[in-house]
DRENPAMI-692255 format. One record per residue (C-alpha): residue number from 0; chain; z, x, y. Coordinates in steps of 0.25 Angstrom, whole numbers, plus 2048, in hexadecimal, padded with zeros to 3 digits. Layout:
N
- i  ch  Z  X  Y
- NUM  A  Z  X  Y .
...
This chain:
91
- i  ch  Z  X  Y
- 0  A  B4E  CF4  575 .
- 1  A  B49  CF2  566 .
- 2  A  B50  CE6  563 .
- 3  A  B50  CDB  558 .
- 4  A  B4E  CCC  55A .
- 5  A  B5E  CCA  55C .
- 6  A  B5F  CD6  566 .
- 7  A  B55  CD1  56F .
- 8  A  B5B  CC2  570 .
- 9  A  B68  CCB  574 .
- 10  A  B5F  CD3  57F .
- 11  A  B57  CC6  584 .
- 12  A  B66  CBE  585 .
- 13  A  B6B  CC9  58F .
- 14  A  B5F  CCC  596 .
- 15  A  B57  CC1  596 .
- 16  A  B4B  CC6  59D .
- 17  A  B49  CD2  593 .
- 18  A  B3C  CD4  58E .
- 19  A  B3A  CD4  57F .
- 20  A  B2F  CDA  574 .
- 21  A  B2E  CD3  566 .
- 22  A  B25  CE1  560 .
- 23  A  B1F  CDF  550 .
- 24  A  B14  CE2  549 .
- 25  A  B08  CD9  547 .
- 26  A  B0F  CD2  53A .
- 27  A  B1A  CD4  530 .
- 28  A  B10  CDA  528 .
- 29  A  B0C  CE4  531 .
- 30  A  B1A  CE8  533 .
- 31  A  B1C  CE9  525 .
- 32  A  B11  CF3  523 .
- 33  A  B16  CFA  52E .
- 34  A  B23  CFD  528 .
- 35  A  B1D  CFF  51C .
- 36  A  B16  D0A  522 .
- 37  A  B1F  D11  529 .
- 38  A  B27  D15  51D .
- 39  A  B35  D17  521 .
- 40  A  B3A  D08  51C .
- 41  A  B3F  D04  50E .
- 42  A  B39  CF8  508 .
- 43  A  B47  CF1  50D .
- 44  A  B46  CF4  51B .
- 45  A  B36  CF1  51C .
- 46  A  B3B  CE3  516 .
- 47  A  B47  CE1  520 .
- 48  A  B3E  CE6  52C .
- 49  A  B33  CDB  529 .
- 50  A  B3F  CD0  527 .
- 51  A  B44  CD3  535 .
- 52  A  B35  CD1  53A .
- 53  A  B33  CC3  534 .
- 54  A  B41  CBF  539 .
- 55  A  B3E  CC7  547 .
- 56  A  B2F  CC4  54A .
- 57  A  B32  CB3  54D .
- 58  A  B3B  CB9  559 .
- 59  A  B2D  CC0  560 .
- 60  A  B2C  CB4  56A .
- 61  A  B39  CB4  56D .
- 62  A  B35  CC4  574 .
- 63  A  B2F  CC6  581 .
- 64  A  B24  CCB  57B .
- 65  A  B1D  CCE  56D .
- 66  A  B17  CDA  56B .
- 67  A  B0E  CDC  55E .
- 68  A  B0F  CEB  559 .
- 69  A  B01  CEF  555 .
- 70  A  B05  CFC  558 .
- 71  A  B0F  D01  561 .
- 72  A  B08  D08  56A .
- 73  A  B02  CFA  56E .
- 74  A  B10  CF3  56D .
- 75  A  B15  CFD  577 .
- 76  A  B08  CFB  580 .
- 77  A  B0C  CEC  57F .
- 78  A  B1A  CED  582 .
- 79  A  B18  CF6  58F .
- 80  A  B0C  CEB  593 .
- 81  A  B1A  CE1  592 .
- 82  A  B22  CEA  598 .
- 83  A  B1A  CEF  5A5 .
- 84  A  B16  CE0  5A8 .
- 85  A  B24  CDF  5AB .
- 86  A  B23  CE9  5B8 .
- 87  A  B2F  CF0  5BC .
- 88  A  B3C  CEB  5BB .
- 89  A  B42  CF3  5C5 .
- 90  A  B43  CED  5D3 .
């Protein structure tokens, strides 16, 4: 699930043992000029975006596990490492 901080509170409240990832950039500055690059924002929703980060980014230790996107080939790396320490849940 891609999820904001509200929606996994919801997640973790019914499934407690649920496993989270908290994924940003490096800095707000670096998500910026990421948005920035990318082209397909207006100045509007570049500004909204990085508002939701400040008021997000506080929550990160409140999520199993923080992952910093350098790139997302490594993010997804880190998040399969996460995932396959957790064996199989089957029985």
């Amino acid at each position: 699930l891609e999820i904001d901080v509200q929606g996994r509170a919801q997640v973790v409240e019914q499934f407690p043992g649920a496993v989270t990832f908290f994924v940003r950039p490096e800095s707000l500055e670096v998500l910026e000029q990421r948005l920035r690059d990318r082209k397909t924002e207006n100045e509007e929703t570049i500004r909204r975006r990085l508002e939701v980060a400040r008021q997000e980014w506080p929550f990160a230790s409140h999520y199993t596990h923080e992952i910093i996107n350098h790139s997302v080939d490594l993010a997804v790396d880190e998040i399969c490492q996460h995932l396959n320490q957790l064996g199989d849940p089957t029985p």
